[in-house]
C-alpha positions, 0 to 999 in steps of 0.5 A: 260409268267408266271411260277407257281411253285406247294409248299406245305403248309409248304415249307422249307425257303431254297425252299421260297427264291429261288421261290420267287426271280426267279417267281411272283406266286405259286400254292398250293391244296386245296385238300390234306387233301382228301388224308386222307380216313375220310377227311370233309370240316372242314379238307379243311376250316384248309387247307385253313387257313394253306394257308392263313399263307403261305400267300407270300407278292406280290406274286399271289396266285394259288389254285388247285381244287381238280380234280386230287384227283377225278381222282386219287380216292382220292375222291370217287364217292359218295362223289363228290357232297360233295366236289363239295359242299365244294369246292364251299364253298371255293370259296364263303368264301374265295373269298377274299383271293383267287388271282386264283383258277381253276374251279372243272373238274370231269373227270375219265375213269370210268365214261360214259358220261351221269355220266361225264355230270350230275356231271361237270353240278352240278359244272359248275352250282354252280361255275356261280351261284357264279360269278353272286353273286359274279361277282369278282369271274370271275376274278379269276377262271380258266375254266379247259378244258378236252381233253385227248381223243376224246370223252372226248374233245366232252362231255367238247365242250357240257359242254361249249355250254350248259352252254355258257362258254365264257359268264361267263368265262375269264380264262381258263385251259387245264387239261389232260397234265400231262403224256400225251407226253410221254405216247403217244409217241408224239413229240409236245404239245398237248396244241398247237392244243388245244389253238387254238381250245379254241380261235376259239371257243370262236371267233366263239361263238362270245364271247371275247378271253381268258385273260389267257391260263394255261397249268397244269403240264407243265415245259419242255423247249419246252412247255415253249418255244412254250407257249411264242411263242403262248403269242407273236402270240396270245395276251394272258397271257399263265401261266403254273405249275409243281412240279418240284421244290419240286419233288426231283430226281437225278440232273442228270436227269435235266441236261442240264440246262441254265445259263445266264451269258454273253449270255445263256450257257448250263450247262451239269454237276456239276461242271460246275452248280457251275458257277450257283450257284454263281448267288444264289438268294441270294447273301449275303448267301456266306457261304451257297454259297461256300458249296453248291459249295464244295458239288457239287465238290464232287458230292453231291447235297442238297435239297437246292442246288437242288431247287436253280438251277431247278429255275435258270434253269425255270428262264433262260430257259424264259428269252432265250424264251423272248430273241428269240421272240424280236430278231425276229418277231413271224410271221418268228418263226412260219415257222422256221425248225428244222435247223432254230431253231439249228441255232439261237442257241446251246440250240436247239441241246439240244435232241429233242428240234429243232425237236419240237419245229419244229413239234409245229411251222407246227401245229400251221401253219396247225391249225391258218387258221381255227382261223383266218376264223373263222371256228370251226368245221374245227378245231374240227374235226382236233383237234380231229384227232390229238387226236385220232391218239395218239392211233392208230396201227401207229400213227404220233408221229408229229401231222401231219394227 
């Protein structure tokens, strides 16, 4: 599996050299200038030349569409066409210089569904009319799938069927994710249930299984943990992103973290991350080294201190991901308990961890049988239960329906 830490167009050197020691890719917008009321194409096509500048040699390069500048208001209704037009010129201009780029999704709470359909209908159309153009282009934008509530995860399964997504389509997303388990209350991932609803319905629609599977905003250690587990059970690229890297906030928020050294340990204060950050990524930086130890000491954290171990923490926590599904096959993980889990290893005991990753096991248990009989509808109606008990008087915080 593939972390994708979220930079800015102009990240400090202190936050490239870690990124790019511990991962292979990295994710910026395309969209920021729309922050700015008066922004135009010419602000984006800029946007797009800063990145090109960034340009980090053997790294994959990820581009973000712009659909959480539309749900955040950034992009008002009457300008979506727009940058529809304007992010479609990107991807047409720059086709060469994109490795990834995630399709353009307008979802907001304020549109009904008729608005919803015309206005995905216009980007969807214009993104395929590329890919027969430009058929490249297939190997690099990401369809984003919506399915936050239940009616909307029904506009995005008409959306797909009328334009026959899987025809044109490789790779794909899920949006929606970022809040969702903590606004919700639930104690599993939403991109379990939605994983194998994406590869039944691709099966079922007779199309081929998905290349890659990204999970948007996600970084915790149960969703890395089941998105490795869900690569080994499913034989697809899982990928997933975050700005955590750059999203400063008090180290103690983090804790505990994973270290690896002699096995995997578990870190729970400062001065115990000192043994972390003498495994830098930079190991010629000794002085550098020894103050960001000293700091620590004294319970001071640096902005480069703090990025150097949230993407020690990422690293390790994928490396333990990798070390649990070699260790054992994937068919036994799959029916493990909450005491299995806290068994293989301490890690586990970290808060509710063993518990999730239990109640995403049962789910991927309760849904896998619709996928290996091929029946999509069975697995969209429970998927879409599972979604609309989220806000129900009482709802299952497991899943369970």
């Amino acid at each position: 599996m593939d972390y994708v830490p979220v930079l800015g167009v102009s990240p400090s050197e202190s936050t490239l050299v870690p990124v790019t020691h511990y991962f292979n890719d990295y994710l910026i917008s395309i969209a920021e200038p729309t922050t700015s009321r008066n922004w135009s194409l010419q602000d984006i096509v800029k946007q797009m030349r800063k990145i090109e500048k960034l340009r980090l040699e053997n790294m994959k390069l990820y581009l973000d569409s712009g659909g959480y500048q539309i749900i955040t208001g950034h992009i008002t209704e009457r300008r979506i066409k727009e940058f529809t037009d304007v992010y479609h010129f990107i991807l047409e201009n720059f086709r060469d210089k994109i490795d990834a780029i995630f399709s353009l999704d307008i979802n907001t709470p304020k549109f009904s569904k008729e608005k919803l359909i015309k206005y995905n209908d216009y980007s969807i159309d214009e993104s395929m009319k590329l890919h027969k153009k430009y058929p490249e282009i297939r190997d690099k934008q990401l369809f984003v799938v919506q399915s936050r509530f239940p009616h909307i995860l029904e506009d995005w399964l008409i959306l797909m069927d009328k334009h026959d997504i899987g025809s044109s389509f490789k790779l794909y997303s899920f949006g929606g994710l970022v809040g969702l388990k903590s606004e919700v209350r639930s104690h599993f991932n939403h991109f379990v249930p939605m994983t194998i609803w994406l590869m039944t319905y691709l099966k079922n629609r007779k199309h081929d299984a998905p290349q890659q599977i990204h999970m948007l905003g996600q970084s915790s250690r149960v969703a890395i943990l089941t998105g490795i587990i869900l690569e080994k059970l499913f034989n697809v690229k899982i990928t997933m992103d975050s700005s955590e890297i750059i999203r400063f906030s008090p180290i103690t928020y983090k804790v505990p973290m994973i270290h690896k050294k002699n096995g995997f340990n578990i870190v729970t204060n400062l001065e115990e991350m000192t043994s972390m950050i003498e495994s830098h990524s930079d190991p010629r930086a000794h002085n550098e080294i020894e103050e960001m130890k000293r700091e620590l000491l004294k319970g001071k954290v640096s902005n480069q201190t703090f990025v150097e171990l949230i993407c020690q923490n990422i690293n390790n926590l994928m490396e333990f991901g990798d070390h649990l599904v070699n260790e054992h096959p994937i068919e036994n993980i799959i029916k493990w308990s909450k005491d299995d889990f806290e068994e293989f290893h301490p890690i586990f005991k970290i808060g509710r961890l063993a518990s999730e990753m239990a109640n995403n096991m049962r789910l991927i248990r309760d849904l896998k049988p619709y996928y290996d009989s091929n029946n999509f509808q069975g697995i969209h109606e429970h998927t879409k239960k599972i979604i609309a008990n989220y806000y129900s008087d009482t709802p299952s915080k497991t899943g369970e329906i």
